[in-house]
C-alpha positions in Angstrom: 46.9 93.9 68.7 45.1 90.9 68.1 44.4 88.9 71.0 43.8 89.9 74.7 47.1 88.1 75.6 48.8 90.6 73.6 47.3 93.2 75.7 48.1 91.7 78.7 51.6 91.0 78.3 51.8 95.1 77.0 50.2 95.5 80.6 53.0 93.6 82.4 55.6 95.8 80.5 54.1 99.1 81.7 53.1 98.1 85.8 54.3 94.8 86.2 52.9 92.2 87.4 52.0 89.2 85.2 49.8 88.1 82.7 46.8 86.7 84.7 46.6 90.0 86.4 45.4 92.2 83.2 43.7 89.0 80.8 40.0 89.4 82.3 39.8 93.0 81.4 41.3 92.4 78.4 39.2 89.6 77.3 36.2 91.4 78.3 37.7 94.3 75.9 36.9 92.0 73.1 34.6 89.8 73.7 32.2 91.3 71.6 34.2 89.4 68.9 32.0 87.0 69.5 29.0 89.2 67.9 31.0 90.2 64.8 34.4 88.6 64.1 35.6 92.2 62.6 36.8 95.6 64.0 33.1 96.8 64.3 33.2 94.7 67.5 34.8 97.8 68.9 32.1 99.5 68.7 30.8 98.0 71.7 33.1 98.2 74.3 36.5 100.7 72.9 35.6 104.0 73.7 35.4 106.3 76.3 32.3 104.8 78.1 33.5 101.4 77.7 36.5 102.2 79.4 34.6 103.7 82.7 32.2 100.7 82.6 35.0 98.3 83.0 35.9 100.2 86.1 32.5 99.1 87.2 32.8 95.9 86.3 36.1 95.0 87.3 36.6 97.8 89.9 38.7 101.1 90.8 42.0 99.6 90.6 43.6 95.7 90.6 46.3 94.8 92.5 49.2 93.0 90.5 50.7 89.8 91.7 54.1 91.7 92.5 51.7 94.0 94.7 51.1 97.2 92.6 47.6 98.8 92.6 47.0 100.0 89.1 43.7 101.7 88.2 41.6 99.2 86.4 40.8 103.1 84.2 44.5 102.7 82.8 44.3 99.5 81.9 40.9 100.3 79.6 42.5 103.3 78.3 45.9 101.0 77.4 43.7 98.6 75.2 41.8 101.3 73.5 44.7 103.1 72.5 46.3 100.2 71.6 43.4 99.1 69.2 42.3 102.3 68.0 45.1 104.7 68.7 42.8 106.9 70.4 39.9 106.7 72.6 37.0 107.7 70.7 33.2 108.6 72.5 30.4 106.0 72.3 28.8 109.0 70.1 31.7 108.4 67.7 31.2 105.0 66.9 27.2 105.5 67.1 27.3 108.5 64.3 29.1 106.2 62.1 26.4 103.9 61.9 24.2 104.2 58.5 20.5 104.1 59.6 18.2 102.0 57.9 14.2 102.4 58.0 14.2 98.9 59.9 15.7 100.9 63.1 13.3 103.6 62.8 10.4 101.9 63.0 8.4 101.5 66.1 6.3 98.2 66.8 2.3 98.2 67.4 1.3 96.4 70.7 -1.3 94.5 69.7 -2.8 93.4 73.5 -4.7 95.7 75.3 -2.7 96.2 78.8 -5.2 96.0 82.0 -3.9 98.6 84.4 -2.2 96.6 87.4 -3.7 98.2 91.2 -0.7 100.2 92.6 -1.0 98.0 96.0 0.6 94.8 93.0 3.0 97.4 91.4 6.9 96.7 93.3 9.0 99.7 94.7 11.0 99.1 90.7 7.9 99.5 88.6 7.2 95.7 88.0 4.2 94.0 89.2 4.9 92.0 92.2 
């Protein structure tokens, strides 16, 4: 598959419905294309976790125009397979990775950090 419209209309062919239904969770599939014009944009976003974070995103299920509630969790695991024909881990993609001594390497901070009261410090950490 090359383009989320191609996804989509696979959608509409297994739960009906039509195309506008399925394209934003397809598109967000692959946005990542956007990063890296090449099947590494998969990395990103086709695999297991991707799939369940789409849920998030897009919610539990959709509702088609015809009136069918379909899992948004199909409709992930239907572009993956599609793409990959599997659905790999994030851990997958992530082993494959070469690492370089540019990603190993941790950063000096340079400023001195005054501690911040705890009566200035907001419920989430940050000072308020």
């Amino acid at each position: 598959m090359a383009h989320p419209y191609h996804h989509a209309l696979s959608s509409v062919k297994k739960w009906g419905g039509v195309v506008a239904d399925y394209l934003p969770i397809h598109h967000w599939f692959d946005e990542s294309k956007a990063i890296v014009a090449d099947f590494r944009h998969r990395a990103l976003r086709h695999h297991a976790e991707g799939i369940f974070l789409a849920e998030r995103v897009f919610g539990v299920t959709l509702t088609t125009a015809d009136g069918r509630v379909v899992p948004v969790r199909w409709v992930g695991e239907q572009h993956v397979k599609e793409d990959r024909g599997r659905i790999p881990s994030a851990a997958e993609w992530l082993s494959a990775i070469a690492p370089r001594p540019w990603m190993a390497r941790a950063g000096r901070l340079d400023v001195e950090a005054e501690p911040i009261p705890p009566d200035q410090v907001s419920p989430a950490g940050a000072p308020s």
